[in-house]
N, C-alpha and C positions, 0 to 999 in steps of 0.2 A: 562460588563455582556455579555454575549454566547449567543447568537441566541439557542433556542431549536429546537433537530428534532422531527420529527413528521410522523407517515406512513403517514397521513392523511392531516396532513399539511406542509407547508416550513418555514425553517429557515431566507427566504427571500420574502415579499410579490409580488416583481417582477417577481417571476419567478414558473411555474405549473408543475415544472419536480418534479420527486422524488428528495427527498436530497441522495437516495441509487445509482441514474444513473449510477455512476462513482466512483470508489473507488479504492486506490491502500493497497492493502491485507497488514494484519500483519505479517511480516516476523522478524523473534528473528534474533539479532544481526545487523539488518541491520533497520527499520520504527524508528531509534531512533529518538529522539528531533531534533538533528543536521539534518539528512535526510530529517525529515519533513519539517524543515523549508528551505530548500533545493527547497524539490516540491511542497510547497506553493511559490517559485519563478514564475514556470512555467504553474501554472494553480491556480486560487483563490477559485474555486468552488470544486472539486475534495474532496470527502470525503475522510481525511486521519486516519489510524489506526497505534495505536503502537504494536510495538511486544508485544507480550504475553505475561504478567506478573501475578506471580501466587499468588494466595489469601496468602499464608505463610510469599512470601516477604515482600509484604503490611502490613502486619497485626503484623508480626515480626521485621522485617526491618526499613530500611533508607527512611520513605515516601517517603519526598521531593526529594531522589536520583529516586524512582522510577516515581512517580508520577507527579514532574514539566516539564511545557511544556513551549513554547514560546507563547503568547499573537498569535502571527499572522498565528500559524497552523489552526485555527480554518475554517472550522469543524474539530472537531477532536474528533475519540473515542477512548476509553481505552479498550483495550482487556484484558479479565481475563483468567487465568487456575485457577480451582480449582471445589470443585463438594458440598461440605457443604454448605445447604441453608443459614444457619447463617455465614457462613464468606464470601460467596457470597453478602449476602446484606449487609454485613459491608463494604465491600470495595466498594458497589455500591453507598454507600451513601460518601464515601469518594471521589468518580470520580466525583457523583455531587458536593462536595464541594470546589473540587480542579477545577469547570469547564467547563469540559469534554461535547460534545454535546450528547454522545451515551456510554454504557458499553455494552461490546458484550463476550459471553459467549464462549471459543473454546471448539467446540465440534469434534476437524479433525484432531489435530495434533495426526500422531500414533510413536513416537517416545517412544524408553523403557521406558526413565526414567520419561516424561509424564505419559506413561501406569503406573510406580510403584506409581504416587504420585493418582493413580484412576482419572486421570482427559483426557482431552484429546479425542481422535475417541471412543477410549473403552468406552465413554460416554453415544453413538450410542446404546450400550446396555441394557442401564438403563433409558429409555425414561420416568417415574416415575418421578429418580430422578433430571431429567435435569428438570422438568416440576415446582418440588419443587424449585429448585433454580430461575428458573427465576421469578416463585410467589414472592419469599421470593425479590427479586430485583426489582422488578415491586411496593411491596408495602412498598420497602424502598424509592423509588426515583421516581421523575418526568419525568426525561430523558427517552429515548427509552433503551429498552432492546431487543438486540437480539442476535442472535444464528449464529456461523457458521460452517459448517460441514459439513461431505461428503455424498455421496448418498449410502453408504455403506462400511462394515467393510469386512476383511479378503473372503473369495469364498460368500458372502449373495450378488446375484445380484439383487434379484427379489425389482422390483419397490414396492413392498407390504410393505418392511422393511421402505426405507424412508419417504413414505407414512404416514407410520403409526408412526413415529418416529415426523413428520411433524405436521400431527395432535395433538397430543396428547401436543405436548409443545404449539400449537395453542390455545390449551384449557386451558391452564395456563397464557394468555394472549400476548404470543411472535406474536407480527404482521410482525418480519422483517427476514426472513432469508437468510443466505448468503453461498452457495451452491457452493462447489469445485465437479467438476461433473468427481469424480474417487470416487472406491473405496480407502480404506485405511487399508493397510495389515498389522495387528499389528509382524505379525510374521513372519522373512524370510526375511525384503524388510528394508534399511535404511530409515531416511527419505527423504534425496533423492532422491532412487530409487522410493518410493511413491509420488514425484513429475513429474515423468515420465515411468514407468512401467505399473501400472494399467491403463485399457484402458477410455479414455474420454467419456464418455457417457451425449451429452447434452439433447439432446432428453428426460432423465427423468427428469432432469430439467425443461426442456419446458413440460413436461405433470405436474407435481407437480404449474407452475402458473394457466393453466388448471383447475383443480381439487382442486386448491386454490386461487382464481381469488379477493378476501380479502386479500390477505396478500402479502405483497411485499417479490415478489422475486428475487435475484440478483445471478449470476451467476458467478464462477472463475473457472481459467483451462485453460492454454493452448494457451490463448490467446494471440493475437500480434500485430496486425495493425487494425487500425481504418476503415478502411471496415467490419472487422471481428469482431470487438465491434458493429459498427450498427447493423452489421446481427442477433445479437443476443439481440438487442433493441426491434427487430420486437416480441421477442416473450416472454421477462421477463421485469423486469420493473427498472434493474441494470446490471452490469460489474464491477467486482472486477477486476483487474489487477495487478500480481505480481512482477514477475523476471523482466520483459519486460519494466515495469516502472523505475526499479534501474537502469539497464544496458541501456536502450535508454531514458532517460530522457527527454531529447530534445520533442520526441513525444509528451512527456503532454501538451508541450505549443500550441498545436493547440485545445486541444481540449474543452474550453472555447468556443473556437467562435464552432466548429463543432456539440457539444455535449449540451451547453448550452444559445446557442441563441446570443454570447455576440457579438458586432461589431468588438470587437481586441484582440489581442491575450495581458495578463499580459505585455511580453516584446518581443521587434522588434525582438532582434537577439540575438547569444549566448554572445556575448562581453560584453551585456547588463544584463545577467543574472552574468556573472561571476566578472561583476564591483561590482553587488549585495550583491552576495557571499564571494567579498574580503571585504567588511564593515564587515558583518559578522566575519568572520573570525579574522579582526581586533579585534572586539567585545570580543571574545571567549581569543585573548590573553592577550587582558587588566584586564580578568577575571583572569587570571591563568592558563588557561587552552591550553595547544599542539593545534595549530592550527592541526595537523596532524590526529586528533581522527577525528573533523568534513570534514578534506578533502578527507576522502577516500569515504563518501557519493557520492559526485562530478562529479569522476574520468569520469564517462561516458558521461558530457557533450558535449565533443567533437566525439563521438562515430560518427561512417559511413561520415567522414571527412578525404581527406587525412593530416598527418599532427596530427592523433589524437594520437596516441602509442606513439610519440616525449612528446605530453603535458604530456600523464600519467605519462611518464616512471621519467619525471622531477620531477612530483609533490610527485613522489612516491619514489625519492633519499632520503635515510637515513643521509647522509653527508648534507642536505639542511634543514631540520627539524630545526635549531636553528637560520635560516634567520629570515628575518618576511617575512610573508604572500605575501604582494606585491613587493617584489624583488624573491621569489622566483616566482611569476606570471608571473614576466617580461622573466625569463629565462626560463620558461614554455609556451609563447606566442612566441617568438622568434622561439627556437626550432621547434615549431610548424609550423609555418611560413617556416622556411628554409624550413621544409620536406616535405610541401605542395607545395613551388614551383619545386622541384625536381622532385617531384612524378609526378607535372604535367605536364613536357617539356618527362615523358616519350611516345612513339608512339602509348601506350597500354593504355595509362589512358583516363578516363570515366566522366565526369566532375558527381557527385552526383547531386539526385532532389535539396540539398538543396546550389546549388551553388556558389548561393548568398554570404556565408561565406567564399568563398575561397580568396585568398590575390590577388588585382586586378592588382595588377602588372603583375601576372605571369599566369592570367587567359589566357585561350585556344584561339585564335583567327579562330573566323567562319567566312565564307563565306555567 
């Protein structure tokens, strides 16, 4: 059985942080099961979320394809699209039965075919009906309910919008919301470009904990290194973290001890994480399943290493795909190895902060 979160209380009696401190954001195609269980490697506290899964899937669909997770993500929530109060709580009562520590409402993706299904940032506009679904979700389920979304839609800057967008689902009981601090321009801008075009504005974030000093706020955007996730501890009561989390992986595993008090980090080093990884993966093919779906979660472990572009580029050969998993590691560790000591007998190389992992043979000799 799941630990339950709670605004008010923790999923763990040890510890007085929010369960929202830390969280890496639901991102479609990429927060699958495999990934999560990936960054439950390198950090055990870290609130994790799935991509986005829309109430039609659920409700129409292959549950167990959508809806089965690993035992050891946990915490873990389930991110819904959809905007129907009644199928909203249908699936909320399904996440609680499949689990799930949290259902969280997207209220931010502005992506077309999101906007055609009415769910999604254009949400922002119907602050009514977000309010009705998350009642109707609140008195399906136990678990937490919240909300994630932007601090406004297409040219609306004025803090008055999210404000009042804030409140009013407040008032239908949402205590947790989760705050990408851009606009979200349904028209004109991909969704990509809506991950970097509209400008960051943390600041209405930070007035919105202000003016809502009850209700847990957590913040996403932009964000990158762990100086810059405390900085913004000082003044909300969470950090959602994205892109920065797939592509640097490695960083999660410090932040256990940094972020939540612990004395040691999950695992010593990266060799330790990817010994992990290869069970896994063994796991995955004893199932049936292409170890190659769950390795491209991975690929960034070795990131800001020299020696790391050799691992990927192996793991990432299509002629290697019908090895097994640990023979192609070995020829992925090697590689790596040769290109790390090359790189570092050159005049110009820089030994990395995290040095340590470098191959001690051919480490730099100081004076």
């Amino acid at each position: 059985m799941s630990a339950k979160l709670s605004a008010t209380s923790l999923s763990t009696s040890s510890s007085k942080l929010s369960p929202w401190r830390l969280s890496v954001a639901p991102m479609l195609d990429w927060t699958t099961a495999d990934c999560r269980y990936f960054h439950r490697l390198l950090t055990r506290h870290t609130l994790l979320y799935t991509e986005m899964v829309t109430t039609g899937a659920i409700l129409h669909g292959d549950k167990p394809r959508h809806l089965d997770f690993n035992e050891q993500e946990h915490p873990v929530a389930l991110q819904l699209g959809g905007s129907e109060p009644a199928d909203l709580a249908a699936c909320a009562k399904l996440a609680e039965q499949w689990g799930y520590d949290e259902v969280n409402l997207n209220c931010g993706c502005p992506s077309e075919r999101v906007q055609r299904g009415a769910f999604g940032a254009c949400l922002m506009a119907e602050p009514a009906l977000v309010a009705d679904g998350v009642k109707a979700m609140r008195d399906a389920v136990g678990i937490p309910v919240t909300v994630k979304h932007r601090i406004g839609i297409d040219r609306i800057e004025s803090y008055d919008f999210v404000r009042d967008f804030v409140g009013q689902v407040a008032d239908a009981g949402c205590e947790v919301f989760l705050v990408h601090a851009r606009n979200a321009w349904l028209q004109g801008l991909s969704p990509k470009e809506n991950r970097d075009i509209p400008p960051l504005r943390y600041e209405l974030v930070h007035r919105l904990k202000r003016e809502f000093p009850h209700l847990t706020i957590a913040i996403n955007g932009g964000l990158k290194t762990d100086d810059e996730i405390a900085a913004q501890l000082d003044h909300v009561d969470g950090v959602m973290i994205g892109r920065q989390a797939y592509h640097e992986p490695w960083q999660m595993a410090q932040w256990d001890q940094r972020f939540f008090g612990e004395a040691q980090a999950p695992v010593a080093s990266r060799e330790a994480v990817e010994a992990l990884w290869l069970d896994y993966l063994d796991r995955q093919v004893a199932l049936g399943r292409p170890w190659s779906q769950a390795m491209r979660h991975a690929l960034g472990l070795w990131n800001g290493l020299p020696g790391a572009r050799r691992w990927r580029q192996v793991w990432s050969d299509h002629k290697l795909k019908a090895m097994a998993p640990r023979e192609v590691a070995k020829l992925a560790t090697d590689a790596r190895l040769q290109a790390a000591e090359i790189a570092m007998q050159h005049p110009a190389f820089k030994p990395p902060v995290d040095a340590s992992a470098l191959p001690a043979a051919a480490a730099p000799v100081t004076n």
